[in-house]
C-alpha positions as CSV (number, residue, x, y, z in Angstrom):
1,X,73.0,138.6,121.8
2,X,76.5,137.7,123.3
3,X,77.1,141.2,124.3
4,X,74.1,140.8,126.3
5,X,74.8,137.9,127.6
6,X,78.0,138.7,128.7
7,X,76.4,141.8,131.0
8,X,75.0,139.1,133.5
9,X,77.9,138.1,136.1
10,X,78.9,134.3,136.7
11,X,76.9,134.7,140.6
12,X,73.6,136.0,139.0
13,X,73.4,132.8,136.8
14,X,74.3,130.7,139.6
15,X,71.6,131.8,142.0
16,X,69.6,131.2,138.7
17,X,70.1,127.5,138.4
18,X,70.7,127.1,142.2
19,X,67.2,128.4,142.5
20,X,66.0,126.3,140.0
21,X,67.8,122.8,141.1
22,X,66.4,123.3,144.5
23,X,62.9,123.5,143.0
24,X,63.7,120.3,141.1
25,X,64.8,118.2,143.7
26,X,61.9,118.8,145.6
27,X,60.1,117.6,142.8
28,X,62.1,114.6,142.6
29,X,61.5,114.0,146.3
30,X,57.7,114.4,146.6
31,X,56.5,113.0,142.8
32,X,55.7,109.3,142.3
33,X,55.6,109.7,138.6
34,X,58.7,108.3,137.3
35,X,58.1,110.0,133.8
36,X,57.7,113.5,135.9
37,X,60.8,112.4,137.4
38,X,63.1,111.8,134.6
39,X,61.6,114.9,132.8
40,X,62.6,116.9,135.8
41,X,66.0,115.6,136.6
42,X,66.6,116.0,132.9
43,X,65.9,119.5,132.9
44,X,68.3,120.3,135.7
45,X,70.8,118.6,134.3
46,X,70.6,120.0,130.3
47,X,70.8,123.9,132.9
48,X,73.5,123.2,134.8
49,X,75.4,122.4,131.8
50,X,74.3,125.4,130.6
51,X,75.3,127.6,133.7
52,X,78.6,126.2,133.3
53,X,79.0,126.9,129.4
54,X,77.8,130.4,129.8
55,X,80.2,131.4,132.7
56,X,83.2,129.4,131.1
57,X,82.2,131.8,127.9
58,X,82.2,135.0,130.0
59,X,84.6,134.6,132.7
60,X,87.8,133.0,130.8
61,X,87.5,135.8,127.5
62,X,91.1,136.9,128.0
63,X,90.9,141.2,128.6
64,X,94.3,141.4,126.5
65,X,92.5,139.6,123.2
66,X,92.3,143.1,122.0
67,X,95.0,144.8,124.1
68,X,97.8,142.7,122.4
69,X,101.8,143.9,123.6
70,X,102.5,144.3,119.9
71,X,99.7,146.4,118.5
72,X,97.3,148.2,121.8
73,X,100.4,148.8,123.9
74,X,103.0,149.8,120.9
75,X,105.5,151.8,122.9
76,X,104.4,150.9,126.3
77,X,106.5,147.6,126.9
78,X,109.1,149.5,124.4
79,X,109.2,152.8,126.6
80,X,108.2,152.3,130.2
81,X,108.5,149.9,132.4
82,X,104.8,148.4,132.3
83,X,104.7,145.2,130.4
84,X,101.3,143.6,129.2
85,X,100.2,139.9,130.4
86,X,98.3,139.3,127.3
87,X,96.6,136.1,128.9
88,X,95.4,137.9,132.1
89,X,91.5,137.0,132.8
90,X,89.2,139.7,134.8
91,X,88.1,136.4,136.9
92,X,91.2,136.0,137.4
93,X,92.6,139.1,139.0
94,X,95.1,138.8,141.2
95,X,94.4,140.2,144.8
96,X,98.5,141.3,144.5
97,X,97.5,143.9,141.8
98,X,98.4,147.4,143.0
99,X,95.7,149.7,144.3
100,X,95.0,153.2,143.7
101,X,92.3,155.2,144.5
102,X,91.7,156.8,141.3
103,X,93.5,156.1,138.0
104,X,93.5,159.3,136.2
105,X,93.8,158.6,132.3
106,X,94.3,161.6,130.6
107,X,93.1,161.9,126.3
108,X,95.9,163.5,124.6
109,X,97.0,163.9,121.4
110,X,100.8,163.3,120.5
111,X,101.8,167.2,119.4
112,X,100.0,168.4,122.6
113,X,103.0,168.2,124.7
114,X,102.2,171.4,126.7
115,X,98.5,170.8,127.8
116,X,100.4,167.5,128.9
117,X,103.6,169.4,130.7
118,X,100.5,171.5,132.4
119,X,98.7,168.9,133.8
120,X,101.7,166.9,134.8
121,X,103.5,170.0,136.3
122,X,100.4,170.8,138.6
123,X,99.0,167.1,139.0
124,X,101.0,166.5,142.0
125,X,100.8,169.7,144.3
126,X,97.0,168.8,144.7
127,X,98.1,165.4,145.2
128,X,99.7,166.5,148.2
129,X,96.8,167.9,149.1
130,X,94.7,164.9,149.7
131,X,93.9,164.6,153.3
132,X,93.8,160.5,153.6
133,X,97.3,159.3,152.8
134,X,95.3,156.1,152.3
135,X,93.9,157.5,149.3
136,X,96.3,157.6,146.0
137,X,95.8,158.5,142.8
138,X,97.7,157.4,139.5
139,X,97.8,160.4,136.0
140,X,98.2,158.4,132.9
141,X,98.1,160.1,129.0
142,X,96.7,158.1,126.3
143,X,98.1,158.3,122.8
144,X,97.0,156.9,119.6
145,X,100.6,155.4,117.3
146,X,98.2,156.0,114.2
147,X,98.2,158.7,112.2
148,X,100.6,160.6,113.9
149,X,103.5,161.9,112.0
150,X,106.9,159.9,112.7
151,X,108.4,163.3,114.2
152,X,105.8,163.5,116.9
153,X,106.1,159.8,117.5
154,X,109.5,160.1,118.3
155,X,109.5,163.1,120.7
156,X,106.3,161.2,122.4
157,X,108.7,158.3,122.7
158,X,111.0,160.7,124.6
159,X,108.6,161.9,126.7
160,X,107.5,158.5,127.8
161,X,111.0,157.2,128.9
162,X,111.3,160.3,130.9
163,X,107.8,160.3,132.7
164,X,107.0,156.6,132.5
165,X,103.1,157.9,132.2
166,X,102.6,157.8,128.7
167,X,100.3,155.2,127.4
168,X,100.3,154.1,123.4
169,X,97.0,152.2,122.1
170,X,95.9,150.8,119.0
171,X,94.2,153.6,117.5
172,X,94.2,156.7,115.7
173,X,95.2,159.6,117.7
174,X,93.0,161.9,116.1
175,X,90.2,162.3,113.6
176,X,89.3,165.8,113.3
177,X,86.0,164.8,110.6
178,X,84.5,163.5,113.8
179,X,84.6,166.2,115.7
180,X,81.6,168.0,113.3
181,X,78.1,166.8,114.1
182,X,77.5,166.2,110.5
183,X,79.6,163.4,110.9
184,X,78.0,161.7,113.7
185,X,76.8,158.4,112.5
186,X,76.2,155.0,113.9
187,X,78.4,153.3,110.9
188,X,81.0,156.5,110.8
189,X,83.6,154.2,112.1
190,X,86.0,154.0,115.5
191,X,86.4,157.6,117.1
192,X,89.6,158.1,118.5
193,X,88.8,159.4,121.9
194,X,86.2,156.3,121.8
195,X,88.8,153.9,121.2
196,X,91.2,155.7,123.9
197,X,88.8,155.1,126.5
198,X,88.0,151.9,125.7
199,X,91.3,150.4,125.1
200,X,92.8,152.5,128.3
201,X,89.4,150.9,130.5
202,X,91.3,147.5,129.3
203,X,94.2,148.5,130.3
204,X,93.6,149.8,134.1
205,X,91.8,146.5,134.8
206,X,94.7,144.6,133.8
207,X,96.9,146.4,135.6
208,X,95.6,147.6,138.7
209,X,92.8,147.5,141.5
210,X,91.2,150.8,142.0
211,X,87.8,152.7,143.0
212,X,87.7,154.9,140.1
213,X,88.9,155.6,136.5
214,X,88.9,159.2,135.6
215,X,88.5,160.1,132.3
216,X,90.2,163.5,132.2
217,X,90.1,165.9,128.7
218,X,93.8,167.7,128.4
219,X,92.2,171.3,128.3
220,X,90.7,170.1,131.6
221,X,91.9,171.2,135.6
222,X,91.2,168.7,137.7
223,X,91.3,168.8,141.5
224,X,92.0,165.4,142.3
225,X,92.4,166.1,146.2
226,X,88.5,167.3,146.0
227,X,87.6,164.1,144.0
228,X,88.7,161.9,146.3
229,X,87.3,163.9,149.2
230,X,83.3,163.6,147.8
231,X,84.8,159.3,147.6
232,X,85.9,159.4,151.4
233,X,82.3,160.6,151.9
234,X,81.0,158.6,150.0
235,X,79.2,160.8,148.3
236,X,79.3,159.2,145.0
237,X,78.0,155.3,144.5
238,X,81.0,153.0,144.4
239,X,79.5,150.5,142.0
240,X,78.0,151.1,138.7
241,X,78.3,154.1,138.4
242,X,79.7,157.3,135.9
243,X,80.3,160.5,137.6
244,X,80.4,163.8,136.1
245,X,78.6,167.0,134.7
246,X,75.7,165.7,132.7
247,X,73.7,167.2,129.7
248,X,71.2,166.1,127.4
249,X,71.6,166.4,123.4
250,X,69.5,164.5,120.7
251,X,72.5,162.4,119.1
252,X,71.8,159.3,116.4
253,X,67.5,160.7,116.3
254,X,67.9,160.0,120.5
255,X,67.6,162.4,123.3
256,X,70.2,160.9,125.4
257,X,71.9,162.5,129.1
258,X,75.9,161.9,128.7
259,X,78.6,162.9,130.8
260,X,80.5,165.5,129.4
261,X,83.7,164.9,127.9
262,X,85.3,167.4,130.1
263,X,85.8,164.6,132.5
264,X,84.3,162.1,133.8
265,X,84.9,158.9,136.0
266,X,83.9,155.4,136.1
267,X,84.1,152.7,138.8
268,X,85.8,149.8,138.9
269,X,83.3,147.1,137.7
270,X,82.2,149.7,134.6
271,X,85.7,149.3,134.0
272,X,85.3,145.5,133.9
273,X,81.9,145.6,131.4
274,X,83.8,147.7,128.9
275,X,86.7,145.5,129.1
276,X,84.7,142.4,128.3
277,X,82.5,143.9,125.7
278,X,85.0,145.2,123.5
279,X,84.0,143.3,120.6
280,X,80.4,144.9,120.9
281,X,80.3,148.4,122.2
282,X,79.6,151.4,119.8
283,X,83.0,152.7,119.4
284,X,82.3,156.1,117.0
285,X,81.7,159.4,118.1
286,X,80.9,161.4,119.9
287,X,82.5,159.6,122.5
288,X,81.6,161.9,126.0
289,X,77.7,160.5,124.5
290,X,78.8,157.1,123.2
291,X,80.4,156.2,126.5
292,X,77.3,157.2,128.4
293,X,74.9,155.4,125.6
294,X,77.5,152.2,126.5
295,X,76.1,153.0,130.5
296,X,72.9,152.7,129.7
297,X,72.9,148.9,128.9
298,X,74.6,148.6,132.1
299,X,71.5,150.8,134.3
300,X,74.2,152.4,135.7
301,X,73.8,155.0,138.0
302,X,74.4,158.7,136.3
303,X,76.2,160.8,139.4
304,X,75.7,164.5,137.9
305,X,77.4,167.0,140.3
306,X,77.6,170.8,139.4
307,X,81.5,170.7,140.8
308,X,81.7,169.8,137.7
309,X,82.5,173.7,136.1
310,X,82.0,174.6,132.2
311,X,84.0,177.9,131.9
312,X,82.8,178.2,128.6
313,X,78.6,178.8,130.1
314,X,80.0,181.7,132.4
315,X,80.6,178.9,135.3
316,X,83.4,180.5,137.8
317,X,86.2,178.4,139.8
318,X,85.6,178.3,143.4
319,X,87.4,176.3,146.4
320,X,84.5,173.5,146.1
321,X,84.6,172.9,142.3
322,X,85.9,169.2,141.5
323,X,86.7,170.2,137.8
324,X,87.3,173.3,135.2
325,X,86.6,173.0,131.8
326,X,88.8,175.2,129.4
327,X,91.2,176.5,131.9
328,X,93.2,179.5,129.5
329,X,96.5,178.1,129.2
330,X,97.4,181.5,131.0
331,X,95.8,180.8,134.3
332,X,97.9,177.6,135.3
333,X,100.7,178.9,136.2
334,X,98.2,181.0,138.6
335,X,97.1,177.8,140.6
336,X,98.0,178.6,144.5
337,X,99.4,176.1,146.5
338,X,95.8,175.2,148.0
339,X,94.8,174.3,144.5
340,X,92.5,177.6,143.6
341,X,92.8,179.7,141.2
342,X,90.7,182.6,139.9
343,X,88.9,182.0,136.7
C-alpha cells in the first residue's frame, strides 16, 4: 500500500484537494443548512490534513536511508573523491547539482578488470564524437564489496584511486545460482545486478541532474555519441520512460516485455521512483525483467529501438547502431576513430 502511495507526486495530490476545497467552499457559500455546512467544512479540513501528511510522508523519505556512507558507498568516500550527503531529500535537490546528459553506470564485477579497461579505454574517443558540446556524458562501474575475495577488493581499490569511476554498493557482487532460470523465484532473494541498479539509481539522483541513466552490461559497446544524437532529436520520450531493445519471455508464470540487459536507459524521474521505493521493489532476478516489471507500476513508456544490436541472433554492427551486445574481446581494439567497427 505505501509503495503505492508513494508513486503519486506531491502536485497530483494537491490538484486533488485543491479540486476538492473549491467544490466545498462553494457549498459553504450557497447552503443555508448549517449542519450541511459544518459536515462540509469538516470534510475539507480532516483532507487537507491529509494532503499534508501524505506529501510530508513521500517527499521528506531521505534517498540516502539505504545508501548509507558506511555500508552502500564502502569505498567510494574511502577511494574517490565523491562523498555521500546521507540526509539529501529528492524534494530537495539542489538546482547547483551538476548536469550531465547521460550517466553511464556500467555492472561489473570486481575480477573483470579488462571488460572494464575496454570500455574505459574506448569510452572517451566516441565522447569526442558527440556533435553538441552541450551534451555530456558521465561512465561509472558498479561493484558489489560482498563476496568478493579480499585480493580482488584490493586491486579494485587501486583501480578506483586511479580512475575515480569506480562505484562500491551494498551488495553482492555476484551470484552465479541466479543466473539459471531454475532459480528464478519471487522469494529467491536480492540479485546482484538488481541491487546494482537499484542502489546506483540512488546514487545518480543524489548526486547529479541528468536526462538519462544508462544502464550498460560490461560485454556491451556502447556508442554514446549516437545515444545522445536520437536525445538531441528527441527521438526518445524524456519523461517516464526506459529505452532499449525489448523482448518478451514468460518469467514468475507472466508473459512480460523487458528491456534487455544488454543495456538500457532510464530518465531522470524513473530514477527518482526507484530511489523512493527502495524498501518495496522486487529486487531478485532476473534483473534486465525485474527492472522492467518495476516500470510497469510506473506506466512507463517502453522506447524499443532496433539500434539496439544482439550479436548473438546474427545482428551486424553498422554506423547507425546505438549498442552491440557481445562485442568479442578481439574486435575492440578494431574500433576506428568514427566509432565503427566491423562485427
Amino acid at each position: 500500500m505505501q509503495g503505492n502511495a508513494a508513486m503519486y507526486s506531491n502536485a497530483h495530490v494537491w490538484m486533488q484537494t485543491f479540486d476538492f476545497c473549491c467544490t466545498c467552499v462553494q457549498v459553504l457559500v450557497t447552503s443555508k443548512e448549517m449542519a450541511l455546512r459544518q459536515t462540509v467544512f469538516a470534510a475539507a479540513c480532516i483532507t487537507s490534513v491529509i494532503a499534508l501528511l501524505m506529501c510530508t510522508r513521500y517527499s521528506t523519505t531521505p534517498v540516502a536511508r539505504l545508501l548509507r556512507p558506511a555500508q552502500r558507498e564502502v569505498g567510494l568516500a574511502a577511494y574517490t573523491d565523491t562523498t555521500v550527503a546521507a540526509n539529501t531529500s529528492l524534494d530537495a535537490r539542489e538546482s547547483t547539482l551538476p548536469f550531465v546528459s547521460v550517466i553511464v553506470m556500467t555492472t561489473s564485477v570486481a575480477s573483470w578488470v579488462d571488460r572494464r579497461q575496454r570500455i574505459r579505454t574506448q569510452f572517451p574517443r566516441n565522447v569526442r564524437l558527440i556533435q553538441d558540446p552541450r551534451q555530456t556524458a558521465l561512465l561509472m562501474f558498479a561493484i558489489g564489496v560482498h563476496g568478493v575475495e579480499k585480493s580482488d577488493l584490493d586491486l579494485v581499490r587501486h583501480e578506483a584511486a586511479t580512475f575515480s569511476d569506480i562505484l562500491f554498493l551494498d551488495c553482492m557482487d555476484q551470484d552465479d545460482h541466479l543466473n539459471e532460470p531454475i532459480n528464478w523465484k519471487l522469494d529467491a532473494g536480492p540479485s546482484a545486478t538488481t541491487s546494482k541498479v537499484m542502489y546506483a539509481a540512488e546514487w545518480a539522483v543524489q548526486h547529479y541532474d541528468f536526462q538519462y541513466l544508462f544502464r550498460l552490461g560490461d560485454d556491451s559497446y556502447l556508442r554514446i555519441d549516437k545515444f545522445l544524437s536520437l536525445l538531441a532529436l528527441q527521438a526518445i520520450p524524456a519523461r517516464n520512460t526506459i529505452a532499449g531493445r525489448f523482448y518478451t519471455h514468460n518469467v514468475f508464470g507472466i508473459s512480460q516485455r523487458f528491456a534487455q540487459g544488454s543495456g538500457y536507459a532510464l530518465t531522470f524521474d524513473v530514477c527518482v521512483f526507484i530511489a523512493k521505493n527502495t524498501d518495496f521493489l522486487l529486487r531478485t532476478a532476473p534483473e534486465d525483467c525485474v527492472v522492467s516489471r518495476w516500470m510497469y507500476a510506473l506506466g512507463a513508456t517502453f522506447y524499443d529501438s532496433p539500434l539496439w544490436r544482439e550479436l548473438a541472433n546474427n545482428e551486424h554492427c553498422d554506423a547507425d547502431m546505438v549498442l552491440a551486445h557481445r562485442l568479442p574481446a578481439e574486435l575492440w581494439a578494431d574500433i576506428r576513430d568514427d566509432g565503427t567497427v566491423d562485427c
